[in-house]
C-alpha positions in Angstrom: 0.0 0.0 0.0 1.3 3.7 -0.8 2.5 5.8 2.0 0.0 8.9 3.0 1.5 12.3 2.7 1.5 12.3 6.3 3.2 9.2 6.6 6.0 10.2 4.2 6.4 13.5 5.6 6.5 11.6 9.0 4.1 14.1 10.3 0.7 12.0 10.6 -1.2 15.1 11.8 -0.5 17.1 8.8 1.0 20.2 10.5 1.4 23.0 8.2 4.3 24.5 7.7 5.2 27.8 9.7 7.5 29.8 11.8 7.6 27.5 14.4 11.0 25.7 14.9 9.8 22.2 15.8 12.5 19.5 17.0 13.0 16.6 14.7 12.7 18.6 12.2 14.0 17.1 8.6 16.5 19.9 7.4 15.2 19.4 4.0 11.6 20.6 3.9 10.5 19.2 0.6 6.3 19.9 1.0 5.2 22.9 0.3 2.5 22.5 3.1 3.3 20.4 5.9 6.3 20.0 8.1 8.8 16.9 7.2 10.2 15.4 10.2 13.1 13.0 11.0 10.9 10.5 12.6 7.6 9.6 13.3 7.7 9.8 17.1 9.1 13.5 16.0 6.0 14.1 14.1 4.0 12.3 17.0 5.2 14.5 19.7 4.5 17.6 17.6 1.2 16.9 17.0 0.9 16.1 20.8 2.6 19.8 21.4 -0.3 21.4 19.5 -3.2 19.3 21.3 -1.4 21.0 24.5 -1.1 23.9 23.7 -4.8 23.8 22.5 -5.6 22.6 26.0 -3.5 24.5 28.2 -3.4 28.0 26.1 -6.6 27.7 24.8 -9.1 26.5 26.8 -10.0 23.5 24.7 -11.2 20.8 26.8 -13.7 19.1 24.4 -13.3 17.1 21.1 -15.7 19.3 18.8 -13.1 22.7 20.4 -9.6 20.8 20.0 -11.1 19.4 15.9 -12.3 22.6 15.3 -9.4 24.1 15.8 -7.2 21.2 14.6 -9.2 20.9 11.1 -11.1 24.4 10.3 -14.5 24.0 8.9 -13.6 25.7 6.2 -11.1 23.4 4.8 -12.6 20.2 6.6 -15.8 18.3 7.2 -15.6 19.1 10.8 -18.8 17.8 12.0 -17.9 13.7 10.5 -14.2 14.6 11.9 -15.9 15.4 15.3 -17.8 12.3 15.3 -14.9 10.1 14.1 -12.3 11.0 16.8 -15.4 11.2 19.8 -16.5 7.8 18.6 -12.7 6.2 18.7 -12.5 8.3 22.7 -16.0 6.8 23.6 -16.5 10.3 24.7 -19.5 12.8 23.6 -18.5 15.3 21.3 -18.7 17.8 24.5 -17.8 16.2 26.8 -14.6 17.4 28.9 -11.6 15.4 28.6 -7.8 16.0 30.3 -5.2 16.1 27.5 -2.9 16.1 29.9 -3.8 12.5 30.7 -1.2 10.4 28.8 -4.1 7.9 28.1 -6.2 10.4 26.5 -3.6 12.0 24.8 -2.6 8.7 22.9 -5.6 8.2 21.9 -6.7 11.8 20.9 -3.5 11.6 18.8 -3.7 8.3 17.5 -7.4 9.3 16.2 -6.4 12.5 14.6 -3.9 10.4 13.0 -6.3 7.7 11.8 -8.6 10.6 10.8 -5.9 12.1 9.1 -4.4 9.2 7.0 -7.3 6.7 6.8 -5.4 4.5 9.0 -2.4 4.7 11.9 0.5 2.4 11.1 2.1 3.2 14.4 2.8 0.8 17.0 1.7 1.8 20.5 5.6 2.2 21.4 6.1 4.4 18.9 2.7 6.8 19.8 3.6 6.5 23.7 7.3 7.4 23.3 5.8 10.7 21.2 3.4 11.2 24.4 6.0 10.9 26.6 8.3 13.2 24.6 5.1 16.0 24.5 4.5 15.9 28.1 8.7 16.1 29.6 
């Protein structure tokens, strides 16, 4: 089977490209859009960053605030997004969850990435070593 873009890029959450210096960064940035990392559990932890940040910056605490914000509605179905990443959680679309759980943030970041690529071809290793790296 043919690697996603976000797989190739080793960025599974499809981060655009911007100002921000993320580590594990690839030195050769060779999509126009989206960050290219060295590894996946560099692309991981990034994605993880953001879902913090979201949390802890923002005030994000639900899925439909953290997917709105993750995947605009007006470049994304939002609402089937919503639905897909609350149904993987087993949590209501409103419903308060901690990011800052490790739990929840593996799976919050192993949905997105499903979401994001039609599959995740991680290993839990691989998404929990990313978690870990997000939360130091």
């Amino acid at each position: 089977m043919m690697e996603t873009r976000g797989e190739r890029n080793r960025n599974p959450g499809n981060i655009d490209r911007n100002a921000t210096a993320w580590q594990g960064l690839a030195p050769v940035q060779s999509d126009s859009r989206f960050c290219v990392f060295n590894r996946p559990e560099d692309g991981i932890r990034a994605l993880c960053k953001v879902l913090l940040s979201y949390y802890r910056k923002h005030g994000l605490k639900t899925v439909t605030g953290i997917v709105n914000r993750w995947a605009p509605p007006v470049e994304n179905d939002s609402g089937a997004y919503i639905a897909h990443v609350s149904r993987i959680l087993g949590v209501g679309e409103d419903a308060v969850i901690d990011v800052e759980d490790p739990l929840i943030l593996e799976s919050l970041a192993r949905a997105i990435i499903l979401h994001e690529n039609g599959r995740c071809i991680y290993d839990d290793a691989t998404i929990v070593k990313a978690v870990d790296m997000a939360l130091e």
